[in-house]
Backbone as a printed PyTorch tensor [residue, N CA C, xyz], in Angstrom:
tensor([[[123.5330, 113.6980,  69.8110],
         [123.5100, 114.1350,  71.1900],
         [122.5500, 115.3050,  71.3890]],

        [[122.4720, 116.0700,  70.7550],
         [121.5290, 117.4360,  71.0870],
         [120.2060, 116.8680,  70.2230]],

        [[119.8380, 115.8130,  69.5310],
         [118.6730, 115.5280,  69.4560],
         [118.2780, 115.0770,  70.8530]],

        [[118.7500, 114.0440,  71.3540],
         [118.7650, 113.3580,  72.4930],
         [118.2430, 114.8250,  73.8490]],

        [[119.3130, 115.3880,  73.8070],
         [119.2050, 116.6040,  75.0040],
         [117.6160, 116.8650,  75.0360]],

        [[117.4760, 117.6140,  73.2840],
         [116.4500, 118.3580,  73.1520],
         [114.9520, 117.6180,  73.5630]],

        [[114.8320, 116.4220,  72.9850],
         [113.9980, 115.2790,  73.3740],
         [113.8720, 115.4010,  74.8260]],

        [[114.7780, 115.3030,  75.9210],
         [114.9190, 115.1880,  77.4250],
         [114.3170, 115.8210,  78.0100]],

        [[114.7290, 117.8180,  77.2950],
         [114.1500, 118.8490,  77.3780],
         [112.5270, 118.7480,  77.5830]],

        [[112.0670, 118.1400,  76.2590],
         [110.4540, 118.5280,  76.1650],
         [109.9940, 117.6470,  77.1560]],

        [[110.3610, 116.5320,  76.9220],
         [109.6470, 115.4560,  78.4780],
         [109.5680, 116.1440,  79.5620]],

        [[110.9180, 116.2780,  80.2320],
         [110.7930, 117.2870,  81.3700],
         [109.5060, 118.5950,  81.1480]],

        [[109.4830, 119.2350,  80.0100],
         [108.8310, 120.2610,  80.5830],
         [107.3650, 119.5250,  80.2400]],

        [[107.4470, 118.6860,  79.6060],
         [105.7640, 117.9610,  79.5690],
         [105.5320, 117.1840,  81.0730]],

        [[105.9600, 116.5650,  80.9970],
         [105.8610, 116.4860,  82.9720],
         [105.5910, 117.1750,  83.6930]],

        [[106.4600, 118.1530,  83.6860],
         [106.2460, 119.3570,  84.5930],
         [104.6600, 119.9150,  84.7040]],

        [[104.4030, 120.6430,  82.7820],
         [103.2710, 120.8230,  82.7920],
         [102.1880, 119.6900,  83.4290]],

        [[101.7860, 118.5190,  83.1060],
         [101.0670, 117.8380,  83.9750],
         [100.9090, 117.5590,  84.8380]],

        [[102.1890, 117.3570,  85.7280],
         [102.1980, 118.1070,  87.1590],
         [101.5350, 118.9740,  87.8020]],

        [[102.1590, 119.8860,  87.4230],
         [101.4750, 121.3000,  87.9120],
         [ 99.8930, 121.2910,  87.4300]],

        [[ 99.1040, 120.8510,  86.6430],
         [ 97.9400, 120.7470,  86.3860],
         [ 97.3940, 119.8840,  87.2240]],

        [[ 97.8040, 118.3250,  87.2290],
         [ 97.4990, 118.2260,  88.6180],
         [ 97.3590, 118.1100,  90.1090]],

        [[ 98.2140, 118.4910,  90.4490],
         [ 98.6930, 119.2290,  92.1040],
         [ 97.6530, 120.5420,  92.1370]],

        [[ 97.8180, 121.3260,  90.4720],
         [ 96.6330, 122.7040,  91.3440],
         [ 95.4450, 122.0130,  90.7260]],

        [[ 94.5970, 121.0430,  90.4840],
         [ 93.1660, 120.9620,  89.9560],
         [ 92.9550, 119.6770,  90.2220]],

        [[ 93.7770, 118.4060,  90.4670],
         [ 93.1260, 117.4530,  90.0730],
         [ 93.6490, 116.4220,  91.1400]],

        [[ 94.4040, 117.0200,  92.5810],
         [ 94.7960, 116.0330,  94.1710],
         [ 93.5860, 116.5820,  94.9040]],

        [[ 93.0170, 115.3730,  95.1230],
         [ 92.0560, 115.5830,  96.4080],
         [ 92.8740, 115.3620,  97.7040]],

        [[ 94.0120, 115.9350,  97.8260],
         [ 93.9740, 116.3000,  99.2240],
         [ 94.2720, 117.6180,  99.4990]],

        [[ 93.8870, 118.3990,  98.4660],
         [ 94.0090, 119.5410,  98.4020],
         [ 92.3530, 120.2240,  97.6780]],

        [[ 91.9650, 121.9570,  97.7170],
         [ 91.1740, 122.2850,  97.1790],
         [ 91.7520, 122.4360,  95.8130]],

        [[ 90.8650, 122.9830,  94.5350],
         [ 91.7530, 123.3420,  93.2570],
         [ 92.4740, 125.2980,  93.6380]],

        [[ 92.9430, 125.4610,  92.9810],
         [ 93.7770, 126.6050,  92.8950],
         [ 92.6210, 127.4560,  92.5840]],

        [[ 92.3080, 128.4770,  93.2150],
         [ 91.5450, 129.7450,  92.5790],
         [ 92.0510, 131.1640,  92.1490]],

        [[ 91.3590, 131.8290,  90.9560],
         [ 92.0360, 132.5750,  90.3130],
         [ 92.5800, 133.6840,  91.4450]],

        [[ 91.6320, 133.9830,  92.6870],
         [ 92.3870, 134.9860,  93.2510],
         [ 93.8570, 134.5350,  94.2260]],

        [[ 94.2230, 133.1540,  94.2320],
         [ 95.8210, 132.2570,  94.4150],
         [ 96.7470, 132.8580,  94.2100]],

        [[ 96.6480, 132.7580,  92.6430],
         [ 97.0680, 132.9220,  91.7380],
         [ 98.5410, 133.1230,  91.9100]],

        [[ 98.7320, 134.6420,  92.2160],
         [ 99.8260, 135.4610,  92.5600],
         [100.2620, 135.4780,  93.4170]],

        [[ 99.7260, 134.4550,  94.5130],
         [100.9310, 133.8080,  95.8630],
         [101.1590, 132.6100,  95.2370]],

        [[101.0740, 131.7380,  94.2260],
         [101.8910, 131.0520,  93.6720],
         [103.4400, 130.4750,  93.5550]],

        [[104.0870, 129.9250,  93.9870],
         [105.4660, 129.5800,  93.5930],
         [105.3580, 128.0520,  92.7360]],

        [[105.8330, 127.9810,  92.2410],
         [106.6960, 126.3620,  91.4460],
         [107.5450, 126.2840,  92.0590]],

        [[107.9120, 124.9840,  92.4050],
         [109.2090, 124.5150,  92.2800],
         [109.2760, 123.0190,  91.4510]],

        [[110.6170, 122.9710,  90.7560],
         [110.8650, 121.5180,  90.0840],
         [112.2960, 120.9900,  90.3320]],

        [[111.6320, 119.6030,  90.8650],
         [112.7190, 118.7760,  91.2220],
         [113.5130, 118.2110,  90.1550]],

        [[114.6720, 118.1730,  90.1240],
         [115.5170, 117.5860,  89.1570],
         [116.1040, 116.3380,  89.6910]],

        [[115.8840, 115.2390,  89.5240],
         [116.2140, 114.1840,  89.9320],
         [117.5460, 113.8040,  89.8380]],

        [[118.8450, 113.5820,  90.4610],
         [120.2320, 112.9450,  89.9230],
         [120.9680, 111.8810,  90.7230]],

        [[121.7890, 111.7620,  90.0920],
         [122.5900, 110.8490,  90.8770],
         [122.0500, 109.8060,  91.1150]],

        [[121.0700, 108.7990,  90.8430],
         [120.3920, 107.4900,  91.5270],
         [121.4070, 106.4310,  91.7260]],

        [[121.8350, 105.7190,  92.4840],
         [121.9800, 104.3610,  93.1990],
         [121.4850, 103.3250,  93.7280]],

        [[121.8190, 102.1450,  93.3770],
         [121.2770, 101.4900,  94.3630],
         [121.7610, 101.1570,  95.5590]],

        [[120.9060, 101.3400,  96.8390],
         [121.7340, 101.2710,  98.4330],
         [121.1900,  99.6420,  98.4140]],

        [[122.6290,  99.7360,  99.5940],
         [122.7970,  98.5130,  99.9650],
         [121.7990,  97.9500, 100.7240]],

        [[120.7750,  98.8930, 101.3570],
         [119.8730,  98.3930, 102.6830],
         [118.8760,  99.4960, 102.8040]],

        [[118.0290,  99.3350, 103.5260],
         [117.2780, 100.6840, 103.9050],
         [117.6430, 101.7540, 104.5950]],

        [[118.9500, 101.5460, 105.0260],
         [119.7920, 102.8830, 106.1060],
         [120.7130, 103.0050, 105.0960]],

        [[120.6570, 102.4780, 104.3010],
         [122.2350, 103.2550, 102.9600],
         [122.1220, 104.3310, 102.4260]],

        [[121.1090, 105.5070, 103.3560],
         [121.2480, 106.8750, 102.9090],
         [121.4010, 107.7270, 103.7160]],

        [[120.9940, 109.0420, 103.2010],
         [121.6560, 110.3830, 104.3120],
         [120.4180, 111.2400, 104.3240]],

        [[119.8690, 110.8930, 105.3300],
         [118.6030, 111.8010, 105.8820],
         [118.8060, 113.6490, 105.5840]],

        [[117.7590, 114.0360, 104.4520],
         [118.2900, 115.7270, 104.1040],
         [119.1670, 115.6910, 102.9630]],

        [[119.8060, 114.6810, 102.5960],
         [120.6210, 114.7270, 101.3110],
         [120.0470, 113.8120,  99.9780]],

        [[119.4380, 112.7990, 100.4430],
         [119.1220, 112.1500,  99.4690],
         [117.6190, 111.7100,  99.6860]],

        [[116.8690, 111.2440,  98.5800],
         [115.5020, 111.0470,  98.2890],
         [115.9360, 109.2100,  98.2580]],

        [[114.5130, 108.9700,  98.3010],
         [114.7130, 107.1420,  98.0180],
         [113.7780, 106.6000,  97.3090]],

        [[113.6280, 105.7620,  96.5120],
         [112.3230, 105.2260,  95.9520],
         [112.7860, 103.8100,  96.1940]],

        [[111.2020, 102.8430,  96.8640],
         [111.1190, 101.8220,  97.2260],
         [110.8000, 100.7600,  96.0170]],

        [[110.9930,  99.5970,  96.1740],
         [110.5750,  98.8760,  95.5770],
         [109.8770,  97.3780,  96.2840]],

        [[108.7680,  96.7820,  96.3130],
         [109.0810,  95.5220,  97.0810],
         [107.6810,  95.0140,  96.6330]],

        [[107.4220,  93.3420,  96.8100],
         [106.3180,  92.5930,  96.6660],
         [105.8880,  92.3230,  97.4680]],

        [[104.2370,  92.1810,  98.0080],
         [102.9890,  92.2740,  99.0360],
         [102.3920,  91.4760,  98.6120]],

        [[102.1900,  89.7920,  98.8330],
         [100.9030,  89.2760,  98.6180],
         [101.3780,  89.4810,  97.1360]],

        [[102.2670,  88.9090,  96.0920],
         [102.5920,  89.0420,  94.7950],
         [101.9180,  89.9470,  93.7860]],

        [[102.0290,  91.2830,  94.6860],
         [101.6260,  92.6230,  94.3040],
         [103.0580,  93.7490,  94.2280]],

        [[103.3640,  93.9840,  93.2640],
         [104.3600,  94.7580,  93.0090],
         [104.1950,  96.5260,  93.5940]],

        [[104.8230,  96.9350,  94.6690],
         [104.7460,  98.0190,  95.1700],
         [105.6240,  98.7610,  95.2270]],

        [[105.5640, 100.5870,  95.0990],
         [106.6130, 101.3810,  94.9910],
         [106.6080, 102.6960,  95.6100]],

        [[106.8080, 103.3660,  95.9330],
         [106.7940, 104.8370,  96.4770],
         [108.1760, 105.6830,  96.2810]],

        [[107.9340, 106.7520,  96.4650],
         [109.0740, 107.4790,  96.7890],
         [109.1560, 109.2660,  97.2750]],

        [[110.2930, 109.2710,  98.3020],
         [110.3820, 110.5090,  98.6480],
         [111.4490, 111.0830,  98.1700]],

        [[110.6910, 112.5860,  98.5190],
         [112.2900, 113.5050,  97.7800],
         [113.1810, 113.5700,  99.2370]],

        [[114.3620, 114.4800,  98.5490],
         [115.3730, 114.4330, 100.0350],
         [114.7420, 115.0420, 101.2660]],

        [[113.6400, 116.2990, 100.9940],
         [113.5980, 117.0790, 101.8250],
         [112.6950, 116.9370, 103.1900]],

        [[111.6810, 115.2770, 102.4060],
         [110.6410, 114.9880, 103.2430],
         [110.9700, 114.7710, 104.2910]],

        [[112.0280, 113.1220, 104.8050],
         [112.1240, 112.6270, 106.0840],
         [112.8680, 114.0650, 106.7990]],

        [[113.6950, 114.5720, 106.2940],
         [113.8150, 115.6520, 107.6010],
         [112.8810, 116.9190, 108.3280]],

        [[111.9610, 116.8720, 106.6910],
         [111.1120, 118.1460, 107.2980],
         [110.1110, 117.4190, 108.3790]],

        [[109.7600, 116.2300, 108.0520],
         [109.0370, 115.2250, 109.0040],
         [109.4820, 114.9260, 110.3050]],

        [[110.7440, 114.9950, 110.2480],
         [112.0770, 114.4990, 111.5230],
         [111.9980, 112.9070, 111.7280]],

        [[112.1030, 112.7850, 110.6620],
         [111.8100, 110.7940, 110.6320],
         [113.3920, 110.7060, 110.4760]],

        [[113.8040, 109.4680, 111.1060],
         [114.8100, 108.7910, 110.8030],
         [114.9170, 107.3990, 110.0640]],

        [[115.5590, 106.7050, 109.3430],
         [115.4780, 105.8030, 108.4550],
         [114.2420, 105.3170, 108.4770]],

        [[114.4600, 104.4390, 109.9840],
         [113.3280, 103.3840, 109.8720],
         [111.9060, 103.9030, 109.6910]],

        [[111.2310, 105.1610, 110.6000],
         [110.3680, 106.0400, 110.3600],
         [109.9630, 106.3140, 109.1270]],

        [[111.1720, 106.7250, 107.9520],
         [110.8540, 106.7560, 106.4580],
         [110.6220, 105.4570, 106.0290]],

        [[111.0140, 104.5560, 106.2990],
         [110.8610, 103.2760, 105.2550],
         [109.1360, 102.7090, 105.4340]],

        [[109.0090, 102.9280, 107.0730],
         [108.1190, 102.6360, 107.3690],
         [106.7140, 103.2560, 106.5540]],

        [[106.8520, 104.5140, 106.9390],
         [105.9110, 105.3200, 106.2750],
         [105.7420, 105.6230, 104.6760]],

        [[107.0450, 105.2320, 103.7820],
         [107.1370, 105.0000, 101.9690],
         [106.3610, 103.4960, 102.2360]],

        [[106.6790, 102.7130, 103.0990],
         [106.1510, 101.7010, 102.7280],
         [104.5970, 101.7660, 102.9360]],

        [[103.8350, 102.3440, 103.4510],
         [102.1940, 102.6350, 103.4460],
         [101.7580, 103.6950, 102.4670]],

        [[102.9800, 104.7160, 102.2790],
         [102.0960, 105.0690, 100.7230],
         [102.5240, 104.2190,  99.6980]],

        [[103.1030, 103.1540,  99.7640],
         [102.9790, 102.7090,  98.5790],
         [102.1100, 101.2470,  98.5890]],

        [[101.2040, 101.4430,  99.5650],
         [ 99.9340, 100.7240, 100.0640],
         [ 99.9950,  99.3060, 100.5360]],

        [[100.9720,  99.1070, 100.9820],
         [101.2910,  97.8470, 102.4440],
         [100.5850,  98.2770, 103.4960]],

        [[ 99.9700,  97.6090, 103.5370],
         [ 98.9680,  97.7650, 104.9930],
         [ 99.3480,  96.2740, 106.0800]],

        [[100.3780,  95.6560, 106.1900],
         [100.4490,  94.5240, 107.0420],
         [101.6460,  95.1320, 107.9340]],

        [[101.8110,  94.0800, 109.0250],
         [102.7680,  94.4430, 109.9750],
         [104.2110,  94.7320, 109.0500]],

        [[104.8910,  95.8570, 109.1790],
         [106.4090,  96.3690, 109.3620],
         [107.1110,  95.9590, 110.1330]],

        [[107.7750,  94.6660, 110.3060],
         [109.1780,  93.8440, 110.8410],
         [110.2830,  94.4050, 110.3040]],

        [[111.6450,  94.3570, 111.2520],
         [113.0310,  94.7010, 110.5990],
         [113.6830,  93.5940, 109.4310]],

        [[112.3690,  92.7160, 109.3970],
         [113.0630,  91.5690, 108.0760],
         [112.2250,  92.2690, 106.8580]],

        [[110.8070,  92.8640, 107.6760],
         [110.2060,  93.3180, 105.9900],
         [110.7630,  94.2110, 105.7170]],

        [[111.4510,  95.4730, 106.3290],
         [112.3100,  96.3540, 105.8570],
         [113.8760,  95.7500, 104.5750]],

        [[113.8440,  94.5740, 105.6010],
         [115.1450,  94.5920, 104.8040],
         [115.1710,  93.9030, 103.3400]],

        [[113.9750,  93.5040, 102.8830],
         [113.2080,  93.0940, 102.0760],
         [112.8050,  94.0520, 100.7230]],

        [[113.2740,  95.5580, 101.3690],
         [112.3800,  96.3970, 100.4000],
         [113.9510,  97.0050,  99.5110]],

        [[113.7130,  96.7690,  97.9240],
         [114.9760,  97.3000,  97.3180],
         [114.8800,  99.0070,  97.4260]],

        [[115.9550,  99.3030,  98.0270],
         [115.9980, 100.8610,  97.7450],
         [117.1150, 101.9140,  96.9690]],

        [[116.6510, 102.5270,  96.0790],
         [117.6800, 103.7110,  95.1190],
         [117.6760, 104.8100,  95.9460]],

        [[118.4840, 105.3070,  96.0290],
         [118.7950, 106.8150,  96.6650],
         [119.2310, 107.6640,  95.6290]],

        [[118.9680, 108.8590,  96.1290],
         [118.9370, 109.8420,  94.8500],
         [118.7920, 111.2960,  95.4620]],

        [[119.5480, 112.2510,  94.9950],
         [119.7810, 113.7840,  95.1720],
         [118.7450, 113.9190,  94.2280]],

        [[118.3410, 116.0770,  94.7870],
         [117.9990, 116.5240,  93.4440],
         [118.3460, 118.0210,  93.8080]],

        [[118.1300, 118.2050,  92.2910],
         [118.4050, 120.3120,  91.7240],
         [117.1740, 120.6540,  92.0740]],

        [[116.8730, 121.9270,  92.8100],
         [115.4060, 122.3330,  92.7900],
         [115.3890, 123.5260,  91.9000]],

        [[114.8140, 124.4490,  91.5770],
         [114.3880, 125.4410,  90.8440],
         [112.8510, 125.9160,  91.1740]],

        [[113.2430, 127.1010,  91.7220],
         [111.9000, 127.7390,  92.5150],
         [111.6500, 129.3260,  91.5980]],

        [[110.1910, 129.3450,  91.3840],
         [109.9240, 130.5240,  90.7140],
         [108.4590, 131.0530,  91.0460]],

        [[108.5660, 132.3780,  91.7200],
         [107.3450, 132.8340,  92.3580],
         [106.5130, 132.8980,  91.1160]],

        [[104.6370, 133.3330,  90.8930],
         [104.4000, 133.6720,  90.0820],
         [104.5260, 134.7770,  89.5700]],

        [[105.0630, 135.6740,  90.1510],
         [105.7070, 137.0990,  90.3500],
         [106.6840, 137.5240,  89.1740]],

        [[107.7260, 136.3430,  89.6560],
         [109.2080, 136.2930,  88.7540],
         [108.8150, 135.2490,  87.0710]],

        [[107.9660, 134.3290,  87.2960],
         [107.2360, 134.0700,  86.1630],
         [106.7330, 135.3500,  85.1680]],

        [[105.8420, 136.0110,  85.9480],
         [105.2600, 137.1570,  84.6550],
         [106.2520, 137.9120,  84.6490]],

        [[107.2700, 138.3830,  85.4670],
         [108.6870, 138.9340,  84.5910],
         [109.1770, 138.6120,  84.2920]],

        [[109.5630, 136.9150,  83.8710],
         [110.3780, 136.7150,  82.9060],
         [109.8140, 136.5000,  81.7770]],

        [[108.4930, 136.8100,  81.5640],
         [106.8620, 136.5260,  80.3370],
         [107.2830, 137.9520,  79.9150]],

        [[106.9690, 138.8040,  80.5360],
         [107.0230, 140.4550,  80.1420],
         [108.3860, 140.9690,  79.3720]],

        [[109.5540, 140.0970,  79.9210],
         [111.0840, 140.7310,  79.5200],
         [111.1400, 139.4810,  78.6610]],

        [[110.8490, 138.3970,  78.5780],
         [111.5700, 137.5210,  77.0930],
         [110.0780, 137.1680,  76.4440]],

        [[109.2460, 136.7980,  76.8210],
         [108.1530, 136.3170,  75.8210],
         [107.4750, 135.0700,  76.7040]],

        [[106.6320, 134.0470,  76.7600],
         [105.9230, 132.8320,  77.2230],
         [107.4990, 131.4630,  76.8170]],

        [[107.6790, 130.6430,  77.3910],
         [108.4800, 129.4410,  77.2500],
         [107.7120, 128.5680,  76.0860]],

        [[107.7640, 128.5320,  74.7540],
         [107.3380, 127.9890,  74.0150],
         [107.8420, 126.7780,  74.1100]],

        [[107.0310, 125.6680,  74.1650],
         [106.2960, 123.7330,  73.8400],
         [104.9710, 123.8330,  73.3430]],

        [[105.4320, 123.1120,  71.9310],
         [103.8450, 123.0480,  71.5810],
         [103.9260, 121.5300,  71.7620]],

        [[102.3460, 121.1490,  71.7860],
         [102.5160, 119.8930,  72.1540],
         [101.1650, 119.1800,  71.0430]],

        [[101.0130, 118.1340,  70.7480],
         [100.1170, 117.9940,  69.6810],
         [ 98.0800, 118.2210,  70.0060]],

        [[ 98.4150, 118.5660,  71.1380],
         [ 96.5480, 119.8060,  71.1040],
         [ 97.3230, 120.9410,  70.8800]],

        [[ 98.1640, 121.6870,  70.2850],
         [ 98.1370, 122.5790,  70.1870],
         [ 98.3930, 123.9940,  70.9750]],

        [[ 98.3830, 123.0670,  72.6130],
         [ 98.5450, 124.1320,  73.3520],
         [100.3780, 124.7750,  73.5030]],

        [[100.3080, 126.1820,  73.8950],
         [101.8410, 126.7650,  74.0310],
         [101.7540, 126.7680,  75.6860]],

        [[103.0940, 126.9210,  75.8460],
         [103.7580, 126.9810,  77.5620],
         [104.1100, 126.7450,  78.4910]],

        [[104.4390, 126.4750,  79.2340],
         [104.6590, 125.5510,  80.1080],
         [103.7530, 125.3050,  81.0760]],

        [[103.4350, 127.0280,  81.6540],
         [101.6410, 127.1810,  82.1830],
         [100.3240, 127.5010,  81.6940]],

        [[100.5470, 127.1860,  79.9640],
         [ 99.2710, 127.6160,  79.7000],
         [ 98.2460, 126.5530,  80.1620]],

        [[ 98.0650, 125.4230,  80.3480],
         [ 97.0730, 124.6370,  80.6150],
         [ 96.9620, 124.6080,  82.6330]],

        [[ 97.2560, 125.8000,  83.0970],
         [ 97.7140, 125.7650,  84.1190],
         [ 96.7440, 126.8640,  84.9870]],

        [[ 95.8740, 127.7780,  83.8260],
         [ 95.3810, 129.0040,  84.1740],
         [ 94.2360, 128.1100,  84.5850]],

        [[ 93.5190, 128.9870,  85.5500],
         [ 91.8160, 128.4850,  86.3230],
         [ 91.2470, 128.9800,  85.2690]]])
């Protein structure tokens, strides 16, 4: 069991790290991060739990739960997914979300209430964990860097993270 944990552990924070590498350097819908950023910085990481499968595309709770789609286009396998916080910060209601997971996950044909009902959907909570870059270099200064080595050799969780 605590091999298992520990294993879970490093994924997560190897994710994370690649994440965060590319969201600040490598999404063009954004510029890259510059060193003077830096220190208005926050992280946050989603912890994914609880997944289900809903019964329909309204078998969730707008603000409480995230959804990831599943469905076939022209025998093209397609998927997307949002966290909980999107459709409300958006003010979308079901159909609004399904609609719109279903074009990022690159359906471009008409949206009918049969193609909705067509699309398999999991619902899913998550833990967030938010850390300014602020509270980062004090918890660097008072315990030390979050050691992962990973096989280049690099340490941290943000070392491959600096501009």
């Amino acid at each position: 069991m605590v091999v298992e944990y520990v294993f879970l552990f490093v994924i997560i924070f190897r994710t994370a790290e690649l994440s965060s590498v590319n969201c600040a350097f490598k999404d063009s819908r954004f510029d890259p991060i510059t060193l003077h950023e830096v220190d208005q910085l926050h992280c946050t990481v989603s912890i994914l739990i609880n997944f289900e499968k809903a019964r329909d595309y309204r078998d969730w709770i707008v603000g409480i739960h995230g959804i990831r789609i599943e469905f076939q286009d022209n025998h093209h396998y397609r998927d997307a997914v949002y966290l909980p916080e999107v459709a409300s910060e958006q003010g979308w209601d079901h159909t609004e979300t399904i609609d719109n997971l279903m074009r990022k996950g690159g359906f471009r044909g008409h949206i009918s209430e049969e193609t909705r009902m067509k699309v398999n959907v999991v619902r899913f909570q998550s833990d967030k964990v938010l850390m300014s870059h602020q509270e980062y270099v004090d918890y660097k200064s008072n315990y030390g860097e979050p050691v992962l080595t990973d096989p280049g050799g690099r340490r941290g969780l943000f070392h491959s993270c600096r501009p």
